[in-house]
KEKE-3310 file (N, C-alpha, C; in steps of 0.2 Angstrom, whole numbers, plus 5000, padded with zeros to 4 digits):
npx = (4814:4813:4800:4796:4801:4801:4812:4815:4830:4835:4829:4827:4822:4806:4814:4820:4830:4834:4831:4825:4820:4823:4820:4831:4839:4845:4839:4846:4839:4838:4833:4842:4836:4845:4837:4833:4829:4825:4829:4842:4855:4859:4874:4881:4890:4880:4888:4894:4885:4883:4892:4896:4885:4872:4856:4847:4839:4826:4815:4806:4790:4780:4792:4796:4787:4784:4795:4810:4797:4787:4783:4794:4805:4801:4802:4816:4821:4819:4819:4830:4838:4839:4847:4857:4858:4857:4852:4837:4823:4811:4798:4789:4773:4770:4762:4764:4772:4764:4755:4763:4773:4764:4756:4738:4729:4720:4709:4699:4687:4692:4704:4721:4723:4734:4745:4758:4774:4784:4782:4768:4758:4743:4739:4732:4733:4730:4726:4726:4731:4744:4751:4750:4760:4771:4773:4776:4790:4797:4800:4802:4797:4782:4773:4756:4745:4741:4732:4738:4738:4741:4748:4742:4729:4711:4702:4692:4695:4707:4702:4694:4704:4712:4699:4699:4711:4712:4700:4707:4718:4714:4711:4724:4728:4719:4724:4738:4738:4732:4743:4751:4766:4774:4767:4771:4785:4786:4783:4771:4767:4756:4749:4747:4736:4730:4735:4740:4733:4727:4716:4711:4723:4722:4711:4715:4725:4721:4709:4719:4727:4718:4715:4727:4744:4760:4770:4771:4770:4773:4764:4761:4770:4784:4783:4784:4778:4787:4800:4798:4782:4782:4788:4780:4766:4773:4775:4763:4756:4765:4765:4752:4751:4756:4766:4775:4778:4787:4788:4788:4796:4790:4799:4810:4825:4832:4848:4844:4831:4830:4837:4828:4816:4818:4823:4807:4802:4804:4807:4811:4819:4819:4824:4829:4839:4853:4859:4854:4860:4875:4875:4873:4885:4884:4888:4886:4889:4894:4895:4886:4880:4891:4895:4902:4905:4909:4922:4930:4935:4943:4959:4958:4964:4959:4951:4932:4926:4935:4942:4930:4929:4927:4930:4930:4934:4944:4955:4954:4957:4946:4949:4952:4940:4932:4936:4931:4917:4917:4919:4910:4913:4911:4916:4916:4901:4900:4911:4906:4893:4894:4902:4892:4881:4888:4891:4877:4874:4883:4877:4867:4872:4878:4865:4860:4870:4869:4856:4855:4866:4861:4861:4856:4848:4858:4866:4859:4857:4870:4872:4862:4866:4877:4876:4873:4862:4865:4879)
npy = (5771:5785:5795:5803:5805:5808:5806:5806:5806:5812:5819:5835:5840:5850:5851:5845:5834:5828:5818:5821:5813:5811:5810:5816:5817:5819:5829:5835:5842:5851:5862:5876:5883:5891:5907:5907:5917:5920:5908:5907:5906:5922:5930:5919:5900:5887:5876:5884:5886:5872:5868:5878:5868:5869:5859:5861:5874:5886:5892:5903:5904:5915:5926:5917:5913:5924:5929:5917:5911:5901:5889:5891:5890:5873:5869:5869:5859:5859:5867:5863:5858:5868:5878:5872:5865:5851:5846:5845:5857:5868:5876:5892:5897:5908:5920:5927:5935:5940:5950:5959:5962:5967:5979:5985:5973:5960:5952:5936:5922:5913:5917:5930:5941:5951:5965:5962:5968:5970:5975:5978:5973:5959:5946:5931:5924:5906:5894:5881:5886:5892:5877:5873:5881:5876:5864:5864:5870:5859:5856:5850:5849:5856:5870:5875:5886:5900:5914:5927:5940:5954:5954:5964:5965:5967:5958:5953:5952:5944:5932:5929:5928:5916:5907:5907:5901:5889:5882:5884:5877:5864:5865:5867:5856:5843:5847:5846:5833:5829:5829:5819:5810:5821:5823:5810:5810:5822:5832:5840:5852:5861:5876:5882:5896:5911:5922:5931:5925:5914:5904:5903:5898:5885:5884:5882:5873:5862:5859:5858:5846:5837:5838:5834:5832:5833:5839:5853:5871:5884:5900:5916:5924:5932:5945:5959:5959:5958:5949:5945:5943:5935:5924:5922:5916:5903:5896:5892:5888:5878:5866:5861:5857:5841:5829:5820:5823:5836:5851:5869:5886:5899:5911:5914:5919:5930:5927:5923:5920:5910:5902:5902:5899:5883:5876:5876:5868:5869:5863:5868:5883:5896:5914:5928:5937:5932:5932:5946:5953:5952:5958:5970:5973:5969:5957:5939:5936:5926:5935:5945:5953:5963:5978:5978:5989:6000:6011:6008:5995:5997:5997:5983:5967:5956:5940:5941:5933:5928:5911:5907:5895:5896:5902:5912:5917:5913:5916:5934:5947:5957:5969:5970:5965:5976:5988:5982:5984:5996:5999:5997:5984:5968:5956:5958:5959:5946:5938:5942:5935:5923:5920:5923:5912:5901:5904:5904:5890:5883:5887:5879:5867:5866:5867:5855:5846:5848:5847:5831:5827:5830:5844:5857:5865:5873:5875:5885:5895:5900:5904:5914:5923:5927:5933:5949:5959:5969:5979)
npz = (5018:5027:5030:5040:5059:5075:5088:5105:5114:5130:5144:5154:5165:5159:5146:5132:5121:5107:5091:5074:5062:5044:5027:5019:5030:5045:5058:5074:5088:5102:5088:5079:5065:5052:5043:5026:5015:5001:4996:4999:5011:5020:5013:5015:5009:5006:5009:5020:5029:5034:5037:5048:5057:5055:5052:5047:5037:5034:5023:5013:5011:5004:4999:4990:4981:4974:4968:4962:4959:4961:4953:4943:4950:4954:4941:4940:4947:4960:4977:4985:4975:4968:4977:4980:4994:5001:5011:5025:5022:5028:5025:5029:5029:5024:5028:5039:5032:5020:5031:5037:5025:5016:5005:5004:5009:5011:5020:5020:5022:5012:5009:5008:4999:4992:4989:4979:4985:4978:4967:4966:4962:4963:4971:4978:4993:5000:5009:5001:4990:4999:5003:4991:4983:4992:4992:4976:4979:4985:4999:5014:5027:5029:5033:5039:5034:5042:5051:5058:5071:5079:5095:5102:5099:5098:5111:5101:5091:5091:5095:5083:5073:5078:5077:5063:5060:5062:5055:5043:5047:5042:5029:5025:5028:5022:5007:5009:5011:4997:4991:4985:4977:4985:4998:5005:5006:5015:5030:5040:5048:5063:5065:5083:5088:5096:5102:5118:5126:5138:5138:5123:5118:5123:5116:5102:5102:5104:5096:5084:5088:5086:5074:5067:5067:5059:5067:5078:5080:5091:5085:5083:5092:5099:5094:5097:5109:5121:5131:5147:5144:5133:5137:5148:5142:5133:5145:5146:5136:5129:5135:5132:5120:5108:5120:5112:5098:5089:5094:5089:5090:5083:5072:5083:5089:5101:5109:5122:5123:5118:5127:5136:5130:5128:5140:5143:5136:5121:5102:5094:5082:5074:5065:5061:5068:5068:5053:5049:5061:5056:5046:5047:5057:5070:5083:5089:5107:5120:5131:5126:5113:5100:5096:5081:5074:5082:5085:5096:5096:5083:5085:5090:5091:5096:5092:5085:5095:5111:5109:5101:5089:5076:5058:5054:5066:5069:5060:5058:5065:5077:5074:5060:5055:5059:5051:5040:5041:5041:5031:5021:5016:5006:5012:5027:5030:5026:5036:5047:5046:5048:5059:5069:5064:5068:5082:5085:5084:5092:5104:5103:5101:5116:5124:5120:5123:5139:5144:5140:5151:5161:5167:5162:5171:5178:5168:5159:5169:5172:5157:5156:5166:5161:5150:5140:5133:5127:5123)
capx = (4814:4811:4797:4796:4802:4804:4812:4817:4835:4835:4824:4829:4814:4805:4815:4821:4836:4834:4832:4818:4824:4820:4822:4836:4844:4844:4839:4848:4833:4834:4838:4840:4837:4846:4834:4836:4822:4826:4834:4850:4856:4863:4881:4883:4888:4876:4891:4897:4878:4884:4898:4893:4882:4864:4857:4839:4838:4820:4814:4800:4785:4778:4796:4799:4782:4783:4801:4810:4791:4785:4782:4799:4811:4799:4804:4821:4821:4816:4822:4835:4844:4840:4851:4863:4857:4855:4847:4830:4820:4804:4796:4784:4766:4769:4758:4766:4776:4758:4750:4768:4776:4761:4748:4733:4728:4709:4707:4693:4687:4698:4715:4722:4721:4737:4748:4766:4779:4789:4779:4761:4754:4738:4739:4729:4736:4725:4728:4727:4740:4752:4753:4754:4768:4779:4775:4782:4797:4800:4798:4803:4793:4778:4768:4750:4745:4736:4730:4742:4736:4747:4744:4739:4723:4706:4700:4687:4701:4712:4697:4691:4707:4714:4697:4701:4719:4708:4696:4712:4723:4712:4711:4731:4729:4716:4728:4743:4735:4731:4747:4754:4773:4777:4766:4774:4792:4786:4778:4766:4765:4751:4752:4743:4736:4728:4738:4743:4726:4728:4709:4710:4728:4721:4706:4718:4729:4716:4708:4727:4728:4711:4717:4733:4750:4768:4773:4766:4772:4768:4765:4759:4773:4789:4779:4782:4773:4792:4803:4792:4775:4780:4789:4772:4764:4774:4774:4757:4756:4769:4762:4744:4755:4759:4774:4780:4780:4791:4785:4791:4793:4792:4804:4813:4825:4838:4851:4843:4825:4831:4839:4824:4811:4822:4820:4801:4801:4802:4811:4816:4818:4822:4826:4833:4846:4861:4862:4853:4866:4880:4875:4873:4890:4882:4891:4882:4894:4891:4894:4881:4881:4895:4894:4909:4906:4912:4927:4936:4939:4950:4965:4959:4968:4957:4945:4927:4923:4941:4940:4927:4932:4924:4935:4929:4937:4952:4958:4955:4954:4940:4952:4949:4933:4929:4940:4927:4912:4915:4919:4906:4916:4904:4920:4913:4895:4901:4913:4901:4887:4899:4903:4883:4879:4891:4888:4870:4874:4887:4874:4862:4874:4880:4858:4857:4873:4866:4851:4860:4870:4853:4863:4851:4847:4866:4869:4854:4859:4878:4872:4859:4870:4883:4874:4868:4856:4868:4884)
capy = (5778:5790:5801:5807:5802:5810:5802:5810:5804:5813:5825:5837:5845:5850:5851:5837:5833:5821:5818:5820:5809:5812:5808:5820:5819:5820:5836:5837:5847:5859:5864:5883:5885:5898:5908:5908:5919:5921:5904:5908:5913:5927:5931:5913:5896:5880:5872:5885:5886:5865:5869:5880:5865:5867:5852:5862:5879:5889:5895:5908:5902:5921:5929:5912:5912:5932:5931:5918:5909:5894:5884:5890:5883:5866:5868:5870:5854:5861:5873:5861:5858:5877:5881:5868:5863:5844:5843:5846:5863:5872:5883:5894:5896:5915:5922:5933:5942:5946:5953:5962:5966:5969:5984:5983:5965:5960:5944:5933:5915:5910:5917:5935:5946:5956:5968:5963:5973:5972:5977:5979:5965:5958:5938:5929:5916:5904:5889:5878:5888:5890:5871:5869:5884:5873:5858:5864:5871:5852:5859:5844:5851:5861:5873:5876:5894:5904:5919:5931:5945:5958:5952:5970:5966:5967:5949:5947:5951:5939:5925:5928:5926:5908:5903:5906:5899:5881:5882:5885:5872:5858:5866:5864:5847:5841:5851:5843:5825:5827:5829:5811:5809:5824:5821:5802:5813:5828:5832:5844:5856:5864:5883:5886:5905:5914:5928:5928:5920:5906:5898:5902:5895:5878:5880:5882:5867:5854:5859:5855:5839:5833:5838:5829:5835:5829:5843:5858:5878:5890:5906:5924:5928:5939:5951:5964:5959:5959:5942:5944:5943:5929:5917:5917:5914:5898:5892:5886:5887:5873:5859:5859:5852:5833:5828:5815:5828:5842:5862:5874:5891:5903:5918:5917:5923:5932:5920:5921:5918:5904:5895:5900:5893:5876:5876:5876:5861:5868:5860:5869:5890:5901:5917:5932:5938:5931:5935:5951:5958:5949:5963:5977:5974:5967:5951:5937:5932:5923:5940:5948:5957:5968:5982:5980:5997:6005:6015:6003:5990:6001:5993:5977:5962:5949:5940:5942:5929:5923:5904:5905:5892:5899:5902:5920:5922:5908:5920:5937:5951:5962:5976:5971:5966:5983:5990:5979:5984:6003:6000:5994:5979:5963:5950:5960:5956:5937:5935:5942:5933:5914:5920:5923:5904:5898:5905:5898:5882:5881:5886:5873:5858:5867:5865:5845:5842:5851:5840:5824:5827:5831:5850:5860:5875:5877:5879:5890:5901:5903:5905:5922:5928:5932:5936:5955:5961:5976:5980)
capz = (5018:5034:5029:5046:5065:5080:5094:5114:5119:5136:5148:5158:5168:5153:5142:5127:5116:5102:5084:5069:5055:5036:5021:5018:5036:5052:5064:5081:5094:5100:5083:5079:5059:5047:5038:5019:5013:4998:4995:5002:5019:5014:5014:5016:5004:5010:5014:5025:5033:5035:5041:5054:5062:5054:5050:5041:5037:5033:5018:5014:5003:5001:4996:4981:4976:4970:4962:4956:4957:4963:4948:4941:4955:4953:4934:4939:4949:4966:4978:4986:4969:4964:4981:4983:5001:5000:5016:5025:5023:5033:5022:5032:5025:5019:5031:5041:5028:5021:5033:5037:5021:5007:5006:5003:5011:5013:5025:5019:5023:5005:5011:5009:4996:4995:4985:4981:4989:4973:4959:4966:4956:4965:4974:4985:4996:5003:5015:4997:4986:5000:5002:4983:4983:4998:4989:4973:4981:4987:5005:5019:5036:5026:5038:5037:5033:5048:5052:5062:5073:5085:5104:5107:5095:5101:5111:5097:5083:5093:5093:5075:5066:5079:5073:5055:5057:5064:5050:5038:5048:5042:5024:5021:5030:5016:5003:5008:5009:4991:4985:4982:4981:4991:5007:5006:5008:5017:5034:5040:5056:5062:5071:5086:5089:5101:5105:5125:5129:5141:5135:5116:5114:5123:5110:5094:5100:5105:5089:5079:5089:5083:5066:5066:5062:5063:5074:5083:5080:5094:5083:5086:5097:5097:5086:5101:5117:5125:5132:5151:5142:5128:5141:5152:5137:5134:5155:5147:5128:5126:5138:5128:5113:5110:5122:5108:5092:5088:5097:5086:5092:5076:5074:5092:5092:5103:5112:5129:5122:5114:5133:5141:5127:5128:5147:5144:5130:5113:5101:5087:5083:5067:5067:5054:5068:5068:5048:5050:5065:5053:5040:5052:5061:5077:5084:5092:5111:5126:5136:5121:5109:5103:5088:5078:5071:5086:5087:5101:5092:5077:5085:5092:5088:5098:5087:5088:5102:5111:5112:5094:5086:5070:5055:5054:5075:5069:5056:5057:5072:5078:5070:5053:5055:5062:5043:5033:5042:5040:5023:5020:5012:5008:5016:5035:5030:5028:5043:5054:5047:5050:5067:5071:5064:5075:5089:5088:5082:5097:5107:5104:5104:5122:5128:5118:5128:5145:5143:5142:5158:5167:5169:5161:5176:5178:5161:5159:5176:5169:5152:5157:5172:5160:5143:5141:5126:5123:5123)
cpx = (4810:4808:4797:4795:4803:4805:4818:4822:4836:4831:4828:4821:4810:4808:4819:4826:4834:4833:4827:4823:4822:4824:4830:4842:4840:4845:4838:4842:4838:4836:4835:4840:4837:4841:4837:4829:4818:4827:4842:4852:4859:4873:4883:4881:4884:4883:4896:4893:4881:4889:4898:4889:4874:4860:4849:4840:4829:4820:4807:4795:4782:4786:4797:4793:4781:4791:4807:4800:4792:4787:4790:4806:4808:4802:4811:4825:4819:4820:4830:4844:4846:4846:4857:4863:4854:4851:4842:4829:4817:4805:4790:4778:4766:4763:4758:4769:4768:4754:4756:4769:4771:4755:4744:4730:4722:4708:4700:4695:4692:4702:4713:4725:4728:4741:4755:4770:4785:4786:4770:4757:4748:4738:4734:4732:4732:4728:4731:4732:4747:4755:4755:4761:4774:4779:4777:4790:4801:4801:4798:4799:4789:4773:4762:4748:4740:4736:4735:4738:4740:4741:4742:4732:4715:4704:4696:4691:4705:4708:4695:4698:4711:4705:4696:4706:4716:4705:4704:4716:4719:4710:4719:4730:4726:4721:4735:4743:4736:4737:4753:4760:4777:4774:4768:4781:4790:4782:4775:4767:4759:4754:4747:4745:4734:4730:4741:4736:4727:4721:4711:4717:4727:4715:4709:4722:4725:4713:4711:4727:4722:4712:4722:4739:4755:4771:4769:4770:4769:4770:4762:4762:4780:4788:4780:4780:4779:4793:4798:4785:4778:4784:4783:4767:4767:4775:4769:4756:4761:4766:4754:4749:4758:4765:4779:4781:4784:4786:4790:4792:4794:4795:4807:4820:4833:4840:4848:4837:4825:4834:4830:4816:4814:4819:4812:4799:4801:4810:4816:4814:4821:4820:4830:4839:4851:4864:4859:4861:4871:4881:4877:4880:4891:4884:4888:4890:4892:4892:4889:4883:4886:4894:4902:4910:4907:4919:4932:4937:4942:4956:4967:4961:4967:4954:4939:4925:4932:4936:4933:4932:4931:4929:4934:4936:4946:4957:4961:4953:4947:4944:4950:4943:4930:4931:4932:4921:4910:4916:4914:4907:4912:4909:4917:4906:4896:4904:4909:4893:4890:4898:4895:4881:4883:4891:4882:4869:4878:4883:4870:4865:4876:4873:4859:4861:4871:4863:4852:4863:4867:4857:4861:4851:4853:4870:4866:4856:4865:4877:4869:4863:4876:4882:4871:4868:4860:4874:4888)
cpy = (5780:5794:5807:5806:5807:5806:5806:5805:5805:5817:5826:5840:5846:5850:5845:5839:5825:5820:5819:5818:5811:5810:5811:5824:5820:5826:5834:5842:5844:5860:5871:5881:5890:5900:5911:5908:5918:5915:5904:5910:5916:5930:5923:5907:5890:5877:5876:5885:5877:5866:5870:5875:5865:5861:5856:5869:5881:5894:5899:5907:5910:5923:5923:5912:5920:5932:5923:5916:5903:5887:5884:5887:5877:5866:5864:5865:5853:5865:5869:5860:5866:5880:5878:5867:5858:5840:5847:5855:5864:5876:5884:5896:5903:5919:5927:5938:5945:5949:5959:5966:5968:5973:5981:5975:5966:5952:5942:5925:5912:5912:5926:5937:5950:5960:5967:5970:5974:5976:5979:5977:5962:5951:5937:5924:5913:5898:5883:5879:5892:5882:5868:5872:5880:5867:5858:5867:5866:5851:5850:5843:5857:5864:5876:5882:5896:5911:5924:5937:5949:5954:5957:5972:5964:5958:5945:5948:5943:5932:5923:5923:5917:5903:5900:5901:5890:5879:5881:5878:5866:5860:5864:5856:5845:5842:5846:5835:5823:5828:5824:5812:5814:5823:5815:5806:5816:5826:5841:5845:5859:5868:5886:5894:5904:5917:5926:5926:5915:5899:5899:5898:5887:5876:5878:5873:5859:5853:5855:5849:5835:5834:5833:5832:5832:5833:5850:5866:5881:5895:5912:5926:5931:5943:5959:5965:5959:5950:5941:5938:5936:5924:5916:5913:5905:5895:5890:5885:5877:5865:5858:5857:5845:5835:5824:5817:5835:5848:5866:5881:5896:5909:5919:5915:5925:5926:5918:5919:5911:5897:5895:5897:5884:5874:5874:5871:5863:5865:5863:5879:5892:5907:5921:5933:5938:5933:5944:5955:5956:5954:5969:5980:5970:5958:5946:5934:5930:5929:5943:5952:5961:5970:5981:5985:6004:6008:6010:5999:5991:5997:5986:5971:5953:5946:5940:5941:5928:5917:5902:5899:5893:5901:5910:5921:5918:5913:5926:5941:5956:5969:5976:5969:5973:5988:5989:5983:5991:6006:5998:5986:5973:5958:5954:5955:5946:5936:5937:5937:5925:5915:5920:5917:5901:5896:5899:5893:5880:5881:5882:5867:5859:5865:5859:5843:5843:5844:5832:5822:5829:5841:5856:5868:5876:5878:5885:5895:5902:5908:5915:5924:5929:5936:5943:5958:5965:5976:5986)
cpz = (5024:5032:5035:5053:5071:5089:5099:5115:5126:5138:5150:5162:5160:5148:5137:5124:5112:5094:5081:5064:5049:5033:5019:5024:5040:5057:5071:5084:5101:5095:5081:5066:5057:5044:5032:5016:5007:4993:4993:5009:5017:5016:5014:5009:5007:5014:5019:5031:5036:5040:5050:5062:5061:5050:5046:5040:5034:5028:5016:5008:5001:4998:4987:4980:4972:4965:4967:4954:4958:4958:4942:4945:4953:4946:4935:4944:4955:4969:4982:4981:4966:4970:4982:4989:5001:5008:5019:5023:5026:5029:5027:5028:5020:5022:5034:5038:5024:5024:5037:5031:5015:5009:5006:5004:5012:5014:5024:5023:5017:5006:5011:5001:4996:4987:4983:4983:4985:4968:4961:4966:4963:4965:4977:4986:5000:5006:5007:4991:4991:5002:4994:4981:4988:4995:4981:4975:4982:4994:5009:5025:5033:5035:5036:5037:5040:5048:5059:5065:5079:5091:5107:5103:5100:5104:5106:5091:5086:5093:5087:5071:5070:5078:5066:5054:5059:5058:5044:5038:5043:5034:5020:5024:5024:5010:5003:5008:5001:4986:4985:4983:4988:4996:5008:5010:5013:5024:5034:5046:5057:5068:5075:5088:5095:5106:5113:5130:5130:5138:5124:5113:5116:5117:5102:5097:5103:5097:5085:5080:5085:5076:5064:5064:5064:5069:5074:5083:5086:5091:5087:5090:5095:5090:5093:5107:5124:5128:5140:5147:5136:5131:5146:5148:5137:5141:5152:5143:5128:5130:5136:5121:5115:5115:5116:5102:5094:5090:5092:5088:5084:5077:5080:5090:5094:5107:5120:5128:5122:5120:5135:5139:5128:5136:5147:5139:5126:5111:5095:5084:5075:5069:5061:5060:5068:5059:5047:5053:5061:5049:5044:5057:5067:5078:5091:5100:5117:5133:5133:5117:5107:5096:5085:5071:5075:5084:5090:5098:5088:5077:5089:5090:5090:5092:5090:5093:5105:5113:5106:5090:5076:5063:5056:5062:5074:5066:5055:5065:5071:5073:5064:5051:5055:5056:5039:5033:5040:5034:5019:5014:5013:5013:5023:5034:5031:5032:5047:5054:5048:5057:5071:5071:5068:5080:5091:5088:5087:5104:5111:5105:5113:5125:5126:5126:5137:5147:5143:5147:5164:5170:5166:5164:5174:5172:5157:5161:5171:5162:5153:5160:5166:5153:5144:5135:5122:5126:5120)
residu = (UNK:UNK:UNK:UNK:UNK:UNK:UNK:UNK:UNK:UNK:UNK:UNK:UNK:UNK:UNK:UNK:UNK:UNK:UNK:UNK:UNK:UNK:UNK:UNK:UNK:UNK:UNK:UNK:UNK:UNK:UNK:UNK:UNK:UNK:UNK:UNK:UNK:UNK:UNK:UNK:UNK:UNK:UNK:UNK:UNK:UNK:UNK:UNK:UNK:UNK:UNK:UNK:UNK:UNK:UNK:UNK:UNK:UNK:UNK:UNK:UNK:UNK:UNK:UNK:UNK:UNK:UNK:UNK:UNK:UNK:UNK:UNK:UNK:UNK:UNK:UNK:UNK:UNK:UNK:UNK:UNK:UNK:UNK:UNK:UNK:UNK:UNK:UNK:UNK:UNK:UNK:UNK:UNK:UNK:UNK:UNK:UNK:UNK:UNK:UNK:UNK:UNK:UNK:UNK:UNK:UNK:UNK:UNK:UNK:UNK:UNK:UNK:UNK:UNK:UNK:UNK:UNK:UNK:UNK:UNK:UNK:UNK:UNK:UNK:UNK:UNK:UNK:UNK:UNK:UNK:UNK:UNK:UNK:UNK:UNK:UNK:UNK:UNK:UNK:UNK:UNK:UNK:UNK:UNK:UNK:UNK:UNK:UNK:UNK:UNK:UNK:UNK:UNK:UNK:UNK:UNK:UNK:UNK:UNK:UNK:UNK:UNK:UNK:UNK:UNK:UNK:UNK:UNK:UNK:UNK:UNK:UNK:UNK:UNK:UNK:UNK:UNK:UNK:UNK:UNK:UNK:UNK:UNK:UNK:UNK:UNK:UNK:UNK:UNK:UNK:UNK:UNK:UNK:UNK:UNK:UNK:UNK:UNK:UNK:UNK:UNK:UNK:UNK:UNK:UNK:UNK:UNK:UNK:UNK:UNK:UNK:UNK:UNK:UNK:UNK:UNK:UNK:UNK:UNK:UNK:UNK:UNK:UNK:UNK:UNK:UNK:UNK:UNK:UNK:UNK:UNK:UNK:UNK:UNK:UNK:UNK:UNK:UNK:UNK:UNK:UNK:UNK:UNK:UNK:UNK:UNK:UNK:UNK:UNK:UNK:UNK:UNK:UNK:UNK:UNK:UNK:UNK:UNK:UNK:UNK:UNK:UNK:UNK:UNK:UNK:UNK:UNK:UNK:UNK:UNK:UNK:UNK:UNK:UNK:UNK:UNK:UNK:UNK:UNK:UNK:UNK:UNK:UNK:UNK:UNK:UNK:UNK:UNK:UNK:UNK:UNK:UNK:UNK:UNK:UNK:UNK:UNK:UNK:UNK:UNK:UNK:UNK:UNK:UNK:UNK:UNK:UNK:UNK:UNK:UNK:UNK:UNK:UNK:UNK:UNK:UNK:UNK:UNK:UNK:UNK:UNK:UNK:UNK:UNK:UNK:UNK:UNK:UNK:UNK:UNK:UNK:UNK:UNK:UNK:UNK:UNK:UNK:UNK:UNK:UNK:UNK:UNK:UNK:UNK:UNK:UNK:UNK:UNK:UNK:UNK:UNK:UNK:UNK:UNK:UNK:UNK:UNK:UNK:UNK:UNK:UNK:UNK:UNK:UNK:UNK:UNK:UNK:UNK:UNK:UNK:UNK:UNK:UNK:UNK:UNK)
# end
């Protein structure tokens, strides 16, 4: 049994292509994961998410510890069986949706204090009940809880809480030590902070390394600070993390974030857009973006992408895409959301293979020089 391996096939300049093995399968890097917040991606069935080309999707330990509940997915055999997705997870710790989604929060040394965002009802989540919530969920690549704060927080806000999420990291470490058959199965990431600070982010992942983890998250970015400011940030953030473990970048992203994180060594990204813009109308393409709740397309007959090979672009035009959408009919919300996984899963086997053939820059160059945000 492969609790947990990761081994580099090829370089390109910094950047990697290779495999993390598990129990439950094997993840291609770079690898983009679906998120399924909820335990679901949404509009979509696990094995069209398979289909698509993801080999792990992410699952949200704050949303299933509030409804249906931790201890009753474990009841109901875990969250793999509860969804039908027989290969790996990442649940994230549940720390940025509280300090996002829930009133009344109150940060102590024991966790955070908050208010659900469904009913009201009063939690705390702390470094030791979000590992015991990911370790009953069955959670494959658990991540240690930390402390988030906007990059536009004061220097000693942004000091205090990457030395809480250090103090923290080594409270889920202990926490998930102690839990027998699953940390035999499971690994563990640890999430360097310290906002866009060059010195605090080498004090959080010198810290992490001294702790020990299987892999390496850079958090506290795409919260806002713009793609400039959170790729200087990685120019230095990601070379203070192991070479020979997995870099994480958390929540990135849009599809040109996502070449020029790779370019820079990370190795693996999640991300609501592609099912998000799927619901909204918004289609992901190698030129960018296109609404397909404009007007123009009414009597288009292409499909979404030409040259997608996606079932969504095999089958149906942008014309009756554009029908669904304005109909607000659920079949739009699911072909837009297939064509979106696609995309990004085509994306990334397009950087593995790059990085294989040492062709990297010029698939990068090509890739931006033709991609634009809006459309």
């Amino acid at each position: 049994m492969t609790r947990f391996a990761f081994s580099i096939s090829a370089t390109d300049g910094l950047a990697r292509t290779g495999v993390i093995a598990m129990e439950r399968g094997e993840i291609r890097t770079p690898a983009f994961m679906p998120v399924g917040t909820a335990a679901t991606v949404k509009a979509m069935r696990p094995e069209e998410v398979r289909a698509a080309g993801a080999d792990i999707i992410l699952g949200n330990t704050y949303h299933l510890m509030l409804r249906p509940g931790a201890e009753r997915v474990a009841k109901l055999g875990g969250l793999h069986e509860f969804m039908g997705w027989d290969r790996p997870i990442l649940t994230d710790s549940g720390g940025y949706q509280v300090m996002s989604l829930s009133e009344l929060t109150k940060v102590t040394e024991e966790g955070v204090s908050f208010a659900s965002h469904l009913d009201g009802s009063r939690h705390m989540l702390s470094p030791e009940r979000s590992i015991e919530v990911q370790r009953l969920l069955g959670s494959d690549i658990v991540m240690q809880f930390d402390q988030l704060v906007a990059t536009t927080s004061t220097p000693e806000a942004q000091r205090e809480a990457m030395d809480r999420s250090i103090r923290w990291a080594k409270r889920s470490r202990d926490e998930f030590d102690r839990g027998g058959d699953h940390a035999d199965r499971a690994a563990l990431f640890g999430i360097q902070q310290g906002a866009l600070d060059q010195e605090l982010r080498k004090q959080s992942a010198d810290a992490l390394i001294d702790i020990g983890f299987d892999g390496y998250a850079v958090g506290g970015l795409a919260v806002g600070e713009g793609q400039e400011a959170m790729l200087g940030c990685l120019d230095f953030a990601v070379g203070m993390l192991p070479a020979d473990q997995p870099r994480y970048l958390m929540g990135v992203g849009k599809p040109d974030d996502i070449v020029e994180a790779v370019v820079r060594g990370i190795d693996m990204f999640d991300c609501v857009l592609p099912t998000r813009s799927g619901r909204t109308g918004q289609a992901f393409t190698a030129h960018g973006p296109l609404n397909l709740r404009n007007a123009r397309f009414a009597e288009d007959q292409d499909p979404i992408e030409p040259g997608c090979p996606c079932p969504a672009c095999t089958t149906f035009s942008r014309a009756y895409v554009h029908h669904l959408v304005k109909s607000g009919e659920i079949l739009g919300a699911m072909l837009m959301t297939q064509h979106n996984l696609w995309f990004y899963q085509r994306l990334m086997q397009g950087l593995r293979e790059a990085i294989v053939v040492q062709r990297l820059a010029a698939f990068a160059s090509a890739f931006l020089a033709r991609y634009r945000r809006t459309a």
